[in-house]
C-alpha positions as CSV (number, residue, x, y, z in Angstrom):
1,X,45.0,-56.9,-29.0
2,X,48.2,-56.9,-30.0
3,X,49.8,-55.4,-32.6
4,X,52.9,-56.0,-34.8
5,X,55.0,-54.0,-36.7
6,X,55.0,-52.4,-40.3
7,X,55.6,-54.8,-42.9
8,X,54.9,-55.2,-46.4
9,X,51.9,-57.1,-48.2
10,X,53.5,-60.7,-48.4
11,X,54.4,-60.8,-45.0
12,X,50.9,-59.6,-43.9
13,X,49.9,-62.3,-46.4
14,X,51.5,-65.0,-44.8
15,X,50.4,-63.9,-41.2
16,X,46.6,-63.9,-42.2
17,X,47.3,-67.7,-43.5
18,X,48.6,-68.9,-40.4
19,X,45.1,-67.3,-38.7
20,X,45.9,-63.6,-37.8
21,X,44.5,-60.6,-38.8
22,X,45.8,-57.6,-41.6
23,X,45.0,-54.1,-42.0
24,X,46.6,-51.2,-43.5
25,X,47.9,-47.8,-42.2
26,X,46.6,-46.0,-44.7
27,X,42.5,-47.5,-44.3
28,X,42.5,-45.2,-41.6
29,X,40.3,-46.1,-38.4
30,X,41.9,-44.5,-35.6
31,X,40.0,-46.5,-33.2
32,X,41.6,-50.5,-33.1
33,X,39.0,-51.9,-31.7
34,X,36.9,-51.1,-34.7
35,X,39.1,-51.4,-37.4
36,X,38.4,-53.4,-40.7
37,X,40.9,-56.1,-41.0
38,X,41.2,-59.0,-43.9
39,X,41.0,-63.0,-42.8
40,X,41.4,-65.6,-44.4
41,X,37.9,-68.0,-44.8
42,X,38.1,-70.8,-45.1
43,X,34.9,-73.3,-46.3
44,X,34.6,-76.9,-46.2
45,X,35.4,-78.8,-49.0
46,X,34.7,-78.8,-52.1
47,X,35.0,-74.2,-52.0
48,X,38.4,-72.7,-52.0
49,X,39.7,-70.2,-49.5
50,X,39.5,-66.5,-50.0
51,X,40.3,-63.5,-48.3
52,X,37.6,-61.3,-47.1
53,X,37.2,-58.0,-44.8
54,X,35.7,-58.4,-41.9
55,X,34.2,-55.3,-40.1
56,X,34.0,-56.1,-36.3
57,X,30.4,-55.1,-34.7
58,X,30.2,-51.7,-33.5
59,X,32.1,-50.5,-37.1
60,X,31.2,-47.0,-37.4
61,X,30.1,-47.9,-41.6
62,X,28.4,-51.4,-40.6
63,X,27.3,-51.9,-36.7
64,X,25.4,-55.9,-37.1
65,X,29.6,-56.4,-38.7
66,X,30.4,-57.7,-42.0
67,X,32.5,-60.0,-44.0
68,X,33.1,-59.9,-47.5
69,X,35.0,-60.8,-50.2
70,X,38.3,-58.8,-50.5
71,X,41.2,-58.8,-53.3
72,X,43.9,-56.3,-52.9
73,X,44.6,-53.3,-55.1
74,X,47.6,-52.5,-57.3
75,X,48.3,-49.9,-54.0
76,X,47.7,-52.9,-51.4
77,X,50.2,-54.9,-52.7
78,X,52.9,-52.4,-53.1
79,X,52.7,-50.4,-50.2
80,X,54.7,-51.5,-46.6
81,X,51.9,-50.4,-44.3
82,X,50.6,-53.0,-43.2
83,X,49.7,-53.9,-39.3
84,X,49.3,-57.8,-38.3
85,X,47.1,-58.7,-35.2
């Protein structure tokens, strides 16, 4: 897996819309393998896109994985810690 550097929310925005992963710093799983991440979904016609987080099976908080919706906080949007994969 490999891992980009530190950049800000719009660039982690674009990168998840071109098909890569996002995570911040600051969410705090040590372990990358396991980390939560947001992705972009994206449904067949006539639903929109949306972001979501996706937990990764083996997650600590959700082993079976999970993806759901996401929308970023006043704090996710302003902060430069964000990783792309």
């Amino acid at each position: 897996m490999k891992v980009f550097q530190l950049t800000n929310f719009e660039e982690a925005l674009t990168a998840v819309k071109d098909g890569k992963r996002a995570y911040r710093q600051a969410w705090g799983d040590s372990d990358k393998d396991y980390r939560k991440c947001i992705v972009l979904i994206k449904p067949e016609e006539p639903y929109t896109s949306f972001l979501a987080v996706s937990y990764p099976h083996g997650h600590d908080k959700y082993p079976d994985g999970l993806i759901s919706p996401w929308t970023p906080t006043r704090c996710d949007l302003l902060e430069e810690d964000w990783y792309i994969i």
